[in-house]
C-alpha positions, 0 to 999 in steps of 0.5 A: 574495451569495446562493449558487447552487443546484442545479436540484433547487431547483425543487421547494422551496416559495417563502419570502421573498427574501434580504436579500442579494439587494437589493445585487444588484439595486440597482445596477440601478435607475437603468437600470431605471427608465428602461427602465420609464419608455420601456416605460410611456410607449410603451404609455400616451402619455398617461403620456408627455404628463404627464412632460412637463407641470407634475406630470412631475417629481412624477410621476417621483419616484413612479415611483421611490419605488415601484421602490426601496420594492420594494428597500428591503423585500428589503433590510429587510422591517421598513422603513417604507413611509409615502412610498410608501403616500402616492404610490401613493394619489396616483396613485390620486387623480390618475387621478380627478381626470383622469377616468379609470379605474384600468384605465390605472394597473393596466396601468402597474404590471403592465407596470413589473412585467414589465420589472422580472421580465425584467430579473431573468431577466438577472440571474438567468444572470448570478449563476447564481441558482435557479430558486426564488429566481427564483420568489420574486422573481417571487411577491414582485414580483407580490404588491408591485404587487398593494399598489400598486394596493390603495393606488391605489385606496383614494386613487381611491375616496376622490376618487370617494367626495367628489366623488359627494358633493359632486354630491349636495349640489349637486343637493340644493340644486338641489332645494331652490331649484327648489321654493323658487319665484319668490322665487329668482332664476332666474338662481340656479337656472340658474347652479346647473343649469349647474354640476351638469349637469342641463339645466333644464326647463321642465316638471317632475314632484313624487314624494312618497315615505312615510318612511322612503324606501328608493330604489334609486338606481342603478335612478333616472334620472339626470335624477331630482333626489332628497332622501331627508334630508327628513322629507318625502322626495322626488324631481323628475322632469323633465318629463311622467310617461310610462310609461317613467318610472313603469316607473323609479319601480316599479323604484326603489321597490320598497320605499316608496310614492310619490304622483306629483304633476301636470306642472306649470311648473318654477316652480310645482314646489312645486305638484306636490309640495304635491299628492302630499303630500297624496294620501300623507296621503288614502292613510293616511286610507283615503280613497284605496285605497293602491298603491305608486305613486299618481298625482295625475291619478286623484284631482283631484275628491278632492284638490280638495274636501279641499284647504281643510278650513276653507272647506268645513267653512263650506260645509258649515254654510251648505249643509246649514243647513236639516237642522241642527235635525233629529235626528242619526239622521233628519238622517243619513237625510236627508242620505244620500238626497239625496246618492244623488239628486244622484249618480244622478238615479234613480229611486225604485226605483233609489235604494231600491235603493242605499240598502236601504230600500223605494222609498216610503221613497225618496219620503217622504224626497225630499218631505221634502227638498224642503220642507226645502231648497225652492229651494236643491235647483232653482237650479243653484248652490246644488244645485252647492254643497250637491253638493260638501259631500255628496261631501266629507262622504261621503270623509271618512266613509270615514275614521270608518268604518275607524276612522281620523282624517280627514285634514282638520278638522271641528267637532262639532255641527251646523256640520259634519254631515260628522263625526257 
């Protein structure tokens, strides 16, 4: 038994507890457990609904580990602590599987401590113990329930950590099966909705993201399903694209370029997403002047003409025929005039003008076209066409002039004048 000391004691620094002091505070326990247990359960009855249920036995044994491993180290500071490591970190585990925070645990542990610290004050008057022996069971007590809530937690991080996972993973396949289309059963995907949570619209927005994608995904929705381990990253919003929802995605994004596909019916999502992709694409072809976040909707007339290069690359042979026998340098001319003819309807001057040559140049050329091209420039379906042909060959010039490849496919010669 540890000798009494004087109260000049007091002023001593605070060591380790003296193994001796374990016999007399173990003969406490039983009745100290109790006391812990009435004063717990009275502050946190939803402890006391659980001793009373299926895991109450389980739950009681822990509680009593915890309490003789704080003895057991007075008594023997080298003795393994394993079996209350493990009970602690199911503690930890159990609060999460409940849903709850470890605010309720902490509050437990911190009450347990302070029935443990007034029954050693009795304790304490009884054996005439220093105050600075009493200071050191207090520093040790507090420091132990300081261990205790580590290992709580690390047991509540781990549950949270996989099942903040396993969420993911369901939503990615979500994800997954959304975009997949008609060929999924919808009763898959709403089973699969169901289960994660997320309410299945009937609309839904594509965000195409440029790799590698860096997401703050804190700064997401929660509605916002995500894939960043595509190599095509991204992500489905539901429903229309508002302002609200781009704010979000300008937050979120601050680091990666997006393209915003259009609101389309949550079965034809691919649709959407298939668009953005392809305006990332016009973007890094310098055919659509690059933003961090580029809509769809401010470039359909573009999207559309690009969409099939081999159809147009046989639209534009059929179209421009008539000049294909030229030279490149006067074809080149003639081509370029009446693209500014069918994009204005101007005058001579006017077009001489955008063109930088003289106004009778302007009117050389349109003679020349007309003898040319001869009806194909009157009928209003084959103006139509060949319209279309010069407004795609001028986008994809955009590309040769900045020194990149186009981003669709065209032949040489005169099968696709839109690539000389």
């Amino acid at each position: 038994m540890p000798r009494s000391t004087q109260p000049s004691d007091v002023g001593e620094p605070l060591g380790p507890l003296p193994q001796e002091f374990a016999a007399i505070i173990r003969p406490e326990l039983p009745s100290l457990i109790k006391e812990i247990g009435i004063e717990v359960t009275r502050a946190y009855p939803e402890y006391a609904r659980l001793l009373n249920g299926p895991y109450g036995k389980a739950i009681q044994v822990g509680v009593e580990q915890n309490i003789s491993a704080f003895v057991d180290q007075v008594a023997s500071p080298s003795a393994p602590t394993t079996l209350r490591d493990e009970m602690c970190r199911r503690f930890g585990r159990f609060e999460a599987y409940e849903g709850r925070s470890l605010e309720t645990l902490q509050g437990a542990y911190r009450l347990g401590a302070r029935v443990a610290l007034r029954r050693a004050k009795r304790i304490g008057r009884r054996y005439n113990l220093s105050p600075t022996l009493m200071l050191s069971f207090a520093d040790a007590l507090f420091a132990y329930v300081d261990e205790l809530e580590a290992l709580s937690r690390e047991g509540y991080l781990e549950v949270q950590a996989h099942t903040v996972e396993q969420a993911e993973t369901l939503r990615r396949r979500l994800l997954h099966l959304v975009l997949a289309g008609p060929p999924v059963p919808r009763t898959a995907i709403t089973e699969l909705s169901e289960q994660t949570g997320w309410p299945l619209p009937e609309r839904v927005t594509l965000v195409a993201l440029r790799p590698p994608a860096e997401v703050d995904r804190a700064a997401l929705d929660n509605d916002v399903l995500v894939d960043l381990s595509d190599p095509q990253p991204h992500l489905l919003i539901p429903g229309t694209f508002g302002e609200s929802r781009r704010r979000m995605l300008q937050t979120a994004l601050r680091a990666t370029c997006g393209a915003v596909g259009l609101t389309v019916p949550t079965a034809t999502a691919a649709d959407s997403v298939r668009w953005a992709r392809k305006l990332l694409d016009l973007i890094d072809a310098d055919v659509v002047e690059d933003a961090p976040l580029a809509l769809c909707d401010d470039h359909l007339v573009t999207l559309w003409l690009l969409s099939d290069p081999a159809l147009l690359d046989q639209l534009t042979e059929r179209e421009l025929a008539p000049v294909s026998a030229l030279t490149a340098t006067r074809r080149d001319r003639l081509v370029e005039t009446l693209r500014v003819w069918l994009d204005t309807r101007g005058t001579a001057a006017q077009m001489g003008e955008l063109l930088d040559v003289h106004p009778q140049t302007v009117r050389y050329r349109m003679r020349t076209l007309d003898s040319i091209f001869g009806d194909q420039l009157t009928d209003p379906e084959s103006r139509f066409a060949t319209e279309i042909v010069l407004r795609a060959r001028h986008l994809r010039e955009r590309t040769t002039r900045n020194g990149r490849r186009p981003p669709t496919r065209t032949d040489a010669g005169t099968r696709a004048p839109a690539a000389q």
